[in-house]
C-alpha positions as CSV (number, residue, x, y, z in Angstrom):
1,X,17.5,3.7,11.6
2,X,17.8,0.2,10.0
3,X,21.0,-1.1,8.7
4,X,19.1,-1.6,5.2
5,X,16.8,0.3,3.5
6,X,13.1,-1.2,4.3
7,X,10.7,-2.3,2.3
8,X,7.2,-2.7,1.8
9,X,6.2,-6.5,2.6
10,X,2.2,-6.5,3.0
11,X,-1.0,-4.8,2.1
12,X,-4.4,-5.2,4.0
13,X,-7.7,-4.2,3.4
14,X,-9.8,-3.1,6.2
15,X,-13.1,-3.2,4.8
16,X,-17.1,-3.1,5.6
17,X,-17.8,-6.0,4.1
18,X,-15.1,-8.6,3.8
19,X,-16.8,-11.3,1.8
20,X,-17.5,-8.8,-1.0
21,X,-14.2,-7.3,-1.5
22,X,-12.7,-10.9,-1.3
23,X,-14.9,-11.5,-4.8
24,X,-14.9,-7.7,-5.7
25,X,-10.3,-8.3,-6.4
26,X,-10.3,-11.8,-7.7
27,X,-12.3,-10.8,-10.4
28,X,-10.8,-7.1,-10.9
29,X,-7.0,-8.1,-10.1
30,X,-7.1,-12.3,-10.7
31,X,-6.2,-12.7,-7.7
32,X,-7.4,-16.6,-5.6
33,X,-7.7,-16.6,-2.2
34,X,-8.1,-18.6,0.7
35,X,-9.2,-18.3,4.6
36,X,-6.6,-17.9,7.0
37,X,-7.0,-20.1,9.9
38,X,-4.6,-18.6,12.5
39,X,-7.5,-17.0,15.1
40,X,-11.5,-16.7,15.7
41,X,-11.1,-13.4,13.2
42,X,-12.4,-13.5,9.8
43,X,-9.4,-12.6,7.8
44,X,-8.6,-13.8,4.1
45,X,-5.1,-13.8,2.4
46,X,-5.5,-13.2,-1.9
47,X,-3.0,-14.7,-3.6
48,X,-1.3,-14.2,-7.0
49,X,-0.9,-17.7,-8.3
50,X,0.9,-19.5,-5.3
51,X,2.1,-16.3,-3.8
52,X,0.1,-14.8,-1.1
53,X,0.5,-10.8,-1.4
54,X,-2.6,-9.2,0.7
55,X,-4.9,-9.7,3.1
56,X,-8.6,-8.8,4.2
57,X,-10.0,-7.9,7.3
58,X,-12.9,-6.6,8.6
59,X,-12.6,-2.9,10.1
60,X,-12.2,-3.7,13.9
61,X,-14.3,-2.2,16.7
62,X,-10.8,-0.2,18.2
63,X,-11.0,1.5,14.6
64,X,-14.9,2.3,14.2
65,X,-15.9,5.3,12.4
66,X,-12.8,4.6,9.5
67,X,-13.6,4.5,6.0
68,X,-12.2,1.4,3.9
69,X,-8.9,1.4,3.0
70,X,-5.7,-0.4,2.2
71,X,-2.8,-0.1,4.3
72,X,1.1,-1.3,4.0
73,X,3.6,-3.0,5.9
74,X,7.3,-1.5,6.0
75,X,9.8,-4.5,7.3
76,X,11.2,-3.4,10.2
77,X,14.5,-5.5,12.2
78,X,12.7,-4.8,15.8
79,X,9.4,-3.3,15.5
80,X,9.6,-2.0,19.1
81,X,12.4,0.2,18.4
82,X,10.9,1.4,14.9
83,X,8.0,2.6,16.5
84,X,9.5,4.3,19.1
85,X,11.6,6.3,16.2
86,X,8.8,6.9,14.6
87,X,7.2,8.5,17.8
88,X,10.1,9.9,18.4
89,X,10.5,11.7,15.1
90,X,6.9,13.5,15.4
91,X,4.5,11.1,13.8
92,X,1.7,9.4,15.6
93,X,1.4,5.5,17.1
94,X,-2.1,4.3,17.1
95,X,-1.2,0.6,18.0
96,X,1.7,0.0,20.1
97,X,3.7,-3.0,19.3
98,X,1.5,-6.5,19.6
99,X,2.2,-10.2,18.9
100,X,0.6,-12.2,15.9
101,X,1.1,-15.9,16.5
102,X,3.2,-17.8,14.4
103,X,3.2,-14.7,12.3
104,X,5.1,-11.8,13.5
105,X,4.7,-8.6,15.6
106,X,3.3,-5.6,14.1
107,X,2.4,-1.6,15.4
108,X,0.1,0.7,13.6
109,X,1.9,4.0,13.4
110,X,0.9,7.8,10.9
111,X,4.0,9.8,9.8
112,X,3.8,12.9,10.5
113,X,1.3,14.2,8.3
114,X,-0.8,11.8,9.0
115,X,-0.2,8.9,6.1
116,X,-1.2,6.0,7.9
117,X,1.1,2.5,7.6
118,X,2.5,-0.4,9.5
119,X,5.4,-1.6,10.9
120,X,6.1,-5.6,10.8
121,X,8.7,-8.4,11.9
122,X,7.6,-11.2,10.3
123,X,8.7,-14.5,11.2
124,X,10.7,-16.5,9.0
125,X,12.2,-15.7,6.0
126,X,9.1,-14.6,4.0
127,X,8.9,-14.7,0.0
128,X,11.0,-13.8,-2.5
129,X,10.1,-10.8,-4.5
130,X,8.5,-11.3,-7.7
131,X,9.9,-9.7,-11.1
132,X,9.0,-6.3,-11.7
133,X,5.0,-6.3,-13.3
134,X,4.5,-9.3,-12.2
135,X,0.5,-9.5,-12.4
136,X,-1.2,-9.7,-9.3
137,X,1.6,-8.2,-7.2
138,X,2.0,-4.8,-5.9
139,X,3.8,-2.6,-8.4
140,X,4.1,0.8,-7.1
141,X,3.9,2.8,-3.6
142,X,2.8,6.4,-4.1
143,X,2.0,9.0,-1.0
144,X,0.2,12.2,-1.3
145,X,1.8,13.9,1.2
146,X,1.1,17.8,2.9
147,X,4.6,18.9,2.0
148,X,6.7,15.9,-0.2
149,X,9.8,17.3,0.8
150,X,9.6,17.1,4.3
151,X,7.6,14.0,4.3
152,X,10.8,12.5,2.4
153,X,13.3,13.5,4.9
154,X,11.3,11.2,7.7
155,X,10.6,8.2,5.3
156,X,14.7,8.3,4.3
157,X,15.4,9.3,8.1
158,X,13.7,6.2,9.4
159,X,14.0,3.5,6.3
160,X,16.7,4.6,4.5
161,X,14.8,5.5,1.4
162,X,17.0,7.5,-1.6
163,X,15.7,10.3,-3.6
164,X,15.1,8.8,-7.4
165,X,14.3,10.7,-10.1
166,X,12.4,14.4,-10.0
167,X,9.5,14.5,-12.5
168,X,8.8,17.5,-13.4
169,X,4.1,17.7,-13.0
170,X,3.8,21.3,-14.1
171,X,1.0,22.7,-11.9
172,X,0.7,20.1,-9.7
173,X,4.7,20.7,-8.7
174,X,7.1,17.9,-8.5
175,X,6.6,14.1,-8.8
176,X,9.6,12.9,-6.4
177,X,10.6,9.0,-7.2
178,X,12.1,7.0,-3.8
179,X,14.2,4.2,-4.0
180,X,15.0,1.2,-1.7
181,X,18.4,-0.4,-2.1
182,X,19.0,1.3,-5.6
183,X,15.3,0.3,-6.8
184,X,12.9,2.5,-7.6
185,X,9.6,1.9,-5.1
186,X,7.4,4.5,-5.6
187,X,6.5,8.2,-5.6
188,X,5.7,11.0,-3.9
189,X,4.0,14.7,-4.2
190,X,2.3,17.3,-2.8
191,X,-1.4,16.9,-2.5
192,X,-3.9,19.3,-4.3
193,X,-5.6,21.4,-1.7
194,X,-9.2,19.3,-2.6
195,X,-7.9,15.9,-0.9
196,X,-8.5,16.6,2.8
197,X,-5.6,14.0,4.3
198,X,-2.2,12.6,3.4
199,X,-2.2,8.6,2.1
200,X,-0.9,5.8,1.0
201,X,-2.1,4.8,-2.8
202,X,-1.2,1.1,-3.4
203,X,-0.9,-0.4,-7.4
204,X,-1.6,-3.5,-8.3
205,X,0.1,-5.1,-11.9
206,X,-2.3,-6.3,-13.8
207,X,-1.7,-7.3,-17.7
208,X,-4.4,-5.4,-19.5
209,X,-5.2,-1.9,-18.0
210,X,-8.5,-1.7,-20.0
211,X,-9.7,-5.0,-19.6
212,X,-9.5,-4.6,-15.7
213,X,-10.2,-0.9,-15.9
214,X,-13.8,-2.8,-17.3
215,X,-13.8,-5.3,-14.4
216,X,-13.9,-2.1,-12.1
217,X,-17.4,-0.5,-13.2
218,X,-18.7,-4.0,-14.4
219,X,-18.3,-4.7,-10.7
220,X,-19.5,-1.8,-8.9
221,X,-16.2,0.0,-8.4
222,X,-15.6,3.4,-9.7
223,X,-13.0,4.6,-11.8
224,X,-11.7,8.3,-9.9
225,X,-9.0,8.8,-13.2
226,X,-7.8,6.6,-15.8
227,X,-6.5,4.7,-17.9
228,X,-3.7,7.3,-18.5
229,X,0.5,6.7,-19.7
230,X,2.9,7.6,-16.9
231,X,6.7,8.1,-18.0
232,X,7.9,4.8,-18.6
233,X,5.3,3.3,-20.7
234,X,3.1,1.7,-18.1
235,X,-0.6,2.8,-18.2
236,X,-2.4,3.7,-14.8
237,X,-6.1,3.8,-13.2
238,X,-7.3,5.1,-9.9
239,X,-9.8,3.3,-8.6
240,X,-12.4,2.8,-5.8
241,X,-13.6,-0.6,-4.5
242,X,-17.8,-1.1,-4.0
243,X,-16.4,-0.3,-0.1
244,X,-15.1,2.8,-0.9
245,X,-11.0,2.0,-0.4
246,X,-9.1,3.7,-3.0
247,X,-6.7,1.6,-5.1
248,X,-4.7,1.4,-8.3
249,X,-4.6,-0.4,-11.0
250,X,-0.6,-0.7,-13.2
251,X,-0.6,-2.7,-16.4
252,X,0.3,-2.4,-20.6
253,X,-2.1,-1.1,-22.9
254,X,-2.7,-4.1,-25.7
């Protein structure tokens, strides 16, 4: 278990067709972007403003056959021994522990239900985080889990997440906030029966919810529900790419 609570500290798409999810988010989220030159592999970091906050990949041959999607980072202190908890602790490892020169060392690792993220020691100090709704950044970290409750206890088991605030979705049950050193991070609940797999959902701040809710269709996304008011004020959309990886979109309602 880590001596502080981790965080999330990168998002990557895997997609089909890199060069057109590169234009697909500057145009939807405002993001710039630029070509990373660290290997032979295509891979392009998006930016907000001077901050670089994602990148995106191609899918890679070791993962053929998976849809789109974007996946996130949790910090971990010695990635070798966070996998091995995770393993350890019933979830499921599908890339042991590898360099990334100059950059860090990373794993690939499901909980287990099956939500997919990664584990990361990054080298250096990294960024600082940006102000909450900052525009272009990730805002909010929501998994749709087989059973929330149990998929809490691992998350706070292995990153020492809190239990938040309990909202209360009616039908769809319970709407459990998670915190991260007294900060509220994200959400989780129970899936409906209808999605077939437990997942990651990934929202990006953006400043006008219906002027990039717009971008989406006027750019060959789709819009899977949305724009709608979550406690709090914020407005959200649920979103999929021209790929087909499902993202979010957070932002005020002018």
């Amino acid at each position: 278990m880590p001596a502080n609570p981790s965080k999330f500290v990168w998002y990557e798409l895997m997609t089909s067709d890199v060069d057109a999810a590169e234009n697909f988010y500057k145009t939807v989220v405002g993001w710039n972007s630029e070509a990373w030159d660290g290997g032979e592999m295509h891979y392009v970091i998006m930016k907000a403003g001077d901050a670089s906050v994602a990148g995106v990949m191609a899918i890679p041959k070791e993962a053929e056959g998976m849809r789109p999607a974007w996946l996130g980072y949790l910090y971990a202190a010695d990635v070798d021994a966070a996998t091995e908890s995770v393993r350890k602790a019933g979830g499921k490892v599908f890339r042991e522990p590898a360099d990334i020169p100059d950059v860090g060392r990373f794993s690939v690792v499901a909980d287990p239900q099956g939500a997919v993220f990664m584990l990361f020691t990054p080298k250096g100090e990294g960024s600082s985080p940006a102000a909450p709704m900052t525009p272009g950044h990730i805002g909010w970290h929501e998994l749709l889990a087989t059973d929330w409750q149990s998929a809490f206890d691992f998350y706070a088991s292995q990153f020492r997440w809190t239990k938040g605030d309990a909202i209360d979705m009616g039908p769809m049950g319970t709407y459990q906030l998670f915190e991260a050193g007294g900060n509220a991070i994200g959400g989780m609940m129970t899936k409906p029966p209808q999605i077939p797999a437990p997942y990651w959902l990934y929202y990006f701040n953006v400043s006008d919810i219906d002027a990039a809710t717009e971008r989406v269709t006027q750019n060959k996304g789709q819009v899977v529900m949305g724009p709608m008011q979550v406690p709090g004020g914020a407005w959200i959309t649920q979103c999929t790419d021209p790929q087909g990886a499902l993202f979010a979109l957070v932002g005020t309602r002018a």
